[in-house]
PyMOL commands that place a pseudoatom at each C-alpha (Angstrom):
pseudoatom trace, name=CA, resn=UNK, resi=1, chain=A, elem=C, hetatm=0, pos=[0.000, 0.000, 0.000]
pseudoatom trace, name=CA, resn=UNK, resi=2, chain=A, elem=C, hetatm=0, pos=[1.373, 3.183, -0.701]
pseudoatom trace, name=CA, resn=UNK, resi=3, chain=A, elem=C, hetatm=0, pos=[1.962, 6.088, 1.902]
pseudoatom trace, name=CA, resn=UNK, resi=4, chain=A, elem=C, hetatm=0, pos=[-0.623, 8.477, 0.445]
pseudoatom trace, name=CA, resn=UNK, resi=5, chain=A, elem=C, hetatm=0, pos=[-3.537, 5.179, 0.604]
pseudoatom trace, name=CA, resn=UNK, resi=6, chain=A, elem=C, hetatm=0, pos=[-1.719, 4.781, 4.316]
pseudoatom trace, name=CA, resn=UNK, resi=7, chain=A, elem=C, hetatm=0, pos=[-1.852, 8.280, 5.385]
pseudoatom trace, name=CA, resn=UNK, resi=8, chain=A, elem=C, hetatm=0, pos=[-5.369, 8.764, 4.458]
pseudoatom trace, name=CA, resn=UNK, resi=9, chain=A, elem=C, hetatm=0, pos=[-7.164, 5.736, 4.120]
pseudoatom trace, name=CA, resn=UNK, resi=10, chain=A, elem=C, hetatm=0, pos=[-9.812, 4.267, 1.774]
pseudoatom trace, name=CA, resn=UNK, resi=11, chain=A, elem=C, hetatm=0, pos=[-8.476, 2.897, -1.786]
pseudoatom trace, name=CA, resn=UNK, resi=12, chain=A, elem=C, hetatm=0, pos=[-5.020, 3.408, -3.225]
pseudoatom trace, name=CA, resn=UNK, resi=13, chain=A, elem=C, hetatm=0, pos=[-4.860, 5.767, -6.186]
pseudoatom trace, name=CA, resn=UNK, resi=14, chain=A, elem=C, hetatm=0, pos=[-7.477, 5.597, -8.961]
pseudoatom trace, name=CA, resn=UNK, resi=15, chain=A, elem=C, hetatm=0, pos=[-9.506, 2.749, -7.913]
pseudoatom trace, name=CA, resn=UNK, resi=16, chain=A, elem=C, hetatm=0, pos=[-12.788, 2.784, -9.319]
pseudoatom trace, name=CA, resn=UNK, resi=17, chain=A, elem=C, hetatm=0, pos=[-15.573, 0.968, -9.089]
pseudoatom trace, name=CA, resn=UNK, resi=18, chain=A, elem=C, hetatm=0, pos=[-17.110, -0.182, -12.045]
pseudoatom trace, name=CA, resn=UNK, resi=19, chain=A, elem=C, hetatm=0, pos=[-20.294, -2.856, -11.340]
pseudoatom trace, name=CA, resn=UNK, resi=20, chain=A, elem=C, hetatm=0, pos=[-20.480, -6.451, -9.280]
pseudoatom trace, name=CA, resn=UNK, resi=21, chain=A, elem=C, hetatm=0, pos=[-22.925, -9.266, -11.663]
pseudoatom trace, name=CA, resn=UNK, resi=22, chain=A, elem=C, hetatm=0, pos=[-23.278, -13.052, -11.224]
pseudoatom trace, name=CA, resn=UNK, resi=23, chain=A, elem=C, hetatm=0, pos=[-22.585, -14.960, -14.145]
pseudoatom trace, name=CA, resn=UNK, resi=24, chain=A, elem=C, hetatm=0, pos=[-23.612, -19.022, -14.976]
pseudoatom trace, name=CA, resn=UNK, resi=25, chain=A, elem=C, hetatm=0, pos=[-20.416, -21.034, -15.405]
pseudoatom trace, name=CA, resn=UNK, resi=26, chain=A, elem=C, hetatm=0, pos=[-20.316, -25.253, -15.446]
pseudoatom trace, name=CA, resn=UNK, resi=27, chain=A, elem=C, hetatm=0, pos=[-19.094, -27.016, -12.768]
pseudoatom trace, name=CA, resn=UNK, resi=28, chain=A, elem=C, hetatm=0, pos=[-18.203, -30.237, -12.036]
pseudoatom trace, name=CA, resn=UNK, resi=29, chain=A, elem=C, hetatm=0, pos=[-21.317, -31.234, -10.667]
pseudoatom trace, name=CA, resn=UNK, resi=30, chain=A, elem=C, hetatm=0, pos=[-23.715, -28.614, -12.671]
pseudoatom trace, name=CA, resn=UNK, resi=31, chain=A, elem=C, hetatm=0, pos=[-24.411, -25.520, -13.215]
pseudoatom trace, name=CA, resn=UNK, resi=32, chain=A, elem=C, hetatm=0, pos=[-22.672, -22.764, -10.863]
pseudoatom trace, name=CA, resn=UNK, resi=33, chain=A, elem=C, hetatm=0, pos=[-22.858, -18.944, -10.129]
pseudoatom trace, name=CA, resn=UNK, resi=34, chain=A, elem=C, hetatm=0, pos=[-19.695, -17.145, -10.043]
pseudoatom trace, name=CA, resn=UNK, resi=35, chain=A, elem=C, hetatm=0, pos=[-19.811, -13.181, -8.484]
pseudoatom trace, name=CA, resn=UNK, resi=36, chain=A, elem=C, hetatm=0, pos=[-17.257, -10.660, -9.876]
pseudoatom trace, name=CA, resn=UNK, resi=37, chain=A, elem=C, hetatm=0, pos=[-16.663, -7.375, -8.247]
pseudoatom trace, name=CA, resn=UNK, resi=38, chain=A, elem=C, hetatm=0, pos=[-15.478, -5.085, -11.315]
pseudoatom trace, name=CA, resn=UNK, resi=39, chain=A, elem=C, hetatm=0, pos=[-13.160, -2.183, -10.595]
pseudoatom trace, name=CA, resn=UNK, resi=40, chain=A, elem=C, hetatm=0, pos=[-10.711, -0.002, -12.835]
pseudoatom trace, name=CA, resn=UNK, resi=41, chain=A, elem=C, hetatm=0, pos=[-6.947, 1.337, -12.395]
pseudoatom trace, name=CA, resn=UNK, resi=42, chain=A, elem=C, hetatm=0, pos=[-4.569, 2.962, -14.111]
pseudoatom trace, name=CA, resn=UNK, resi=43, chain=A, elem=C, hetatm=0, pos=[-1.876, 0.711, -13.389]
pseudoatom trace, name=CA, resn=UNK, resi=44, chain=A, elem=C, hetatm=0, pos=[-0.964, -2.519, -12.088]
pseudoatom trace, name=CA, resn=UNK, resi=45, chain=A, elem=C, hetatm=0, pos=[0.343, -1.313, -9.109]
pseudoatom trace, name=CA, resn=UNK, resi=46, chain=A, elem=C, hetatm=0, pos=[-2.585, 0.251, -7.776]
pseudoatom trace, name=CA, resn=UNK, resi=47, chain=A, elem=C, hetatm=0, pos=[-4.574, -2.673, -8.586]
pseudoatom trace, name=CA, resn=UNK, resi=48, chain=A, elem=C, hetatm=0, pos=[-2.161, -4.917, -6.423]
pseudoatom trace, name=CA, resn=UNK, resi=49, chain=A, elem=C, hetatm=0, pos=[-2.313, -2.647, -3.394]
pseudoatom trace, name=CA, resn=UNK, resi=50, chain=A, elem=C, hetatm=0, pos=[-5.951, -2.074, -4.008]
pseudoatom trace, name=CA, resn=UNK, resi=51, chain=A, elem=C, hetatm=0, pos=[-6.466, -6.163, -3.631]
pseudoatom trace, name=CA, resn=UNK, resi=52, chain=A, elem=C, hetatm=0, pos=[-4.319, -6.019, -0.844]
pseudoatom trace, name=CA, resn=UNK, resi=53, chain=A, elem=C, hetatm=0, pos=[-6.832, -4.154, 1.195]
pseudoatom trace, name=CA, resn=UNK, resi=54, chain=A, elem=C, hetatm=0, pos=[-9.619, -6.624, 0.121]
pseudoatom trace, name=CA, resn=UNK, resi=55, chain=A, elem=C, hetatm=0, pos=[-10.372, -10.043, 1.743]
pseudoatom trace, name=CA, resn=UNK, resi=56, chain=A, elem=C, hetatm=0, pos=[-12.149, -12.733, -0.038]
pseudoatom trace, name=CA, resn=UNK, resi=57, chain=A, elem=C, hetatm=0, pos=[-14.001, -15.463, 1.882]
pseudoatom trace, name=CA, resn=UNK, resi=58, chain=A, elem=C, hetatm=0, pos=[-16.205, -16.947, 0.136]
pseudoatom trace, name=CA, resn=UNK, resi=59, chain=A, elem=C, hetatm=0, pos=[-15.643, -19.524, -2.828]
pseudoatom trace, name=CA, resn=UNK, resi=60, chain=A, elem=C, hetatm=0, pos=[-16.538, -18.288, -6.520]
pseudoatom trace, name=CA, resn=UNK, resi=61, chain=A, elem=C, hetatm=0, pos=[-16.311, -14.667, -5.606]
pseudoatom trace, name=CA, resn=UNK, resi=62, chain=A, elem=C, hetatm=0, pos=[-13.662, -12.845, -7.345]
pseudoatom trace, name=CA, resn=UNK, resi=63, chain=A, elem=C, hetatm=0, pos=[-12.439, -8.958, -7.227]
pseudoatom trace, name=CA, resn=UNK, resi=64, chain=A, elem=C, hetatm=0, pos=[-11.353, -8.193, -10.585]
pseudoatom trace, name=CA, resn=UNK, resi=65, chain=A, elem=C, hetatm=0, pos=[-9.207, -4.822, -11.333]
pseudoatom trace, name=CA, resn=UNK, resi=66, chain=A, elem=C, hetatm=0, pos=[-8.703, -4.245, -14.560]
pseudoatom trace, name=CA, resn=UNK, resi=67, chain=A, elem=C, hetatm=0, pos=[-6.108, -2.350, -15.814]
pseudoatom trace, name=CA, resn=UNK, resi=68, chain=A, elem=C, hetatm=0, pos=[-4.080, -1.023, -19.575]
pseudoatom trace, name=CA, resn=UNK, resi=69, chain=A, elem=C, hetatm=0, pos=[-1.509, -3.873, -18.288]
pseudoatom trace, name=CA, resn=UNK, resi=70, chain=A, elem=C, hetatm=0, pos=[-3.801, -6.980, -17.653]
pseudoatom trace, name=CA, resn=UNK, resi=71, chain=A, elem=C, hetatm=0, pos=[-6.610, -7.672, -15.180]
pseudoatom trace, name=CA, resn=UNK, resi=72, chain=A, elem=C, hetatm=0, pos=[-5.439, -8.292, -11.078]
pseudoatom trace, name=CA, resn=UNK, resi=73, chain=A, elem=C, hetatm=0, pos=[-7.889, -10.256, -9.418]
pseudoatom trace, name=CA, resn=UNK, resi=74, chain=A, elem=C, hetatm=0, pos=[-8.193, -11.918, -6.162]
pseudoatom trace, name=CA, resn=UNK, resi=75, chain=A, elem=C, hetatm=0, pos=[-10.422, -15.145, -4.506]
pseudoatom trace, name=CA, resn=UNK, resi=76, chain=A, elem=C, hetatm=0, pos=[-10.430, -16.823, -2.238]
pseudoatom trace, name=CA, resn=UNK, resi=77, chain=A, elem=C, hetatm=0, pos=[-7.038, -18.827, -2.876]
pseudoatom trace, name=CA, resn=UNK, resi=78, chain=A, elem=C, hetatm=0, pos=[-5.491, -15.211, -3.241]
pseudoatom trace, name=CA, resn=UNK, resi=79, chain=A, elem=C, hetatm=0, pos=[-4.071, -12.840, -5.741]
pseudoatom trace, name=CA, resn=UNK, resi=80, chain=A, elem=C, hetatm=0, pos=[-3.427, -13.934, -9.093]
pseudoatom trace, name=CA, resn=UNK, resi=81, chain=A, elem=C, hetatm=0, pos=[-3.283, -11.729, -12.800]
pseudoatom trace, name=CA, resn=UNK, resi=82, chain=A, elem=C, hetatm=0, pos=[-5.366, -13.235, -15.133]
pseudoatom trace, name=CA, resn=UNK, resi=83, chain=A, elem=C, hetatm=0, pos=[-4.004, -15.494, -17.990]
for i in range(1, 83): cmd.bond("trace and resi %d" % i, "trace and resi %d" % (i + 1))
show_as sticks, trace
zoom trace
């Protein structure tokens, strides 16, 4: 986290927040729901200390950030850039 997101709380840099939707995906067993919290950075960087702030507890729910350099997102298994 940077010192200006330390010193004065709330989200690092340019985090926005963009929309959270469910969306069908197959499982192993059937049909599943997957939830993605949307947001939008300028850069990498502020998307990773943006994620660090967040905790994820709950299985199938991601926070995406996406950014001009790839999308950041974290679950419940932790942060990962998507492939």
């Amino acid at each position: 986290m940077s010192f200006f997101s330390r010193l004065f709380g709330g989200s690092p840099g340019g985090v926005k927040y963009v929309r959270t939707y469910t969306k069908p995906r197959m499982g192993a067993s059937g049909p599943i729901e997957c939830t993605y919290e949307m947001h939008r950075a300028q850069t990498a960087q502020e998307a990773r200390e943006f994620l660090a702030t967040k905790t994820v507890t709950k299985k199938l729910f991601y926070v995406v950030v996406e950014t001009p350099e790839g999308n950041w997102a974290k679950d419940i298994d932790g942060l990962y850039k998507e492939g």
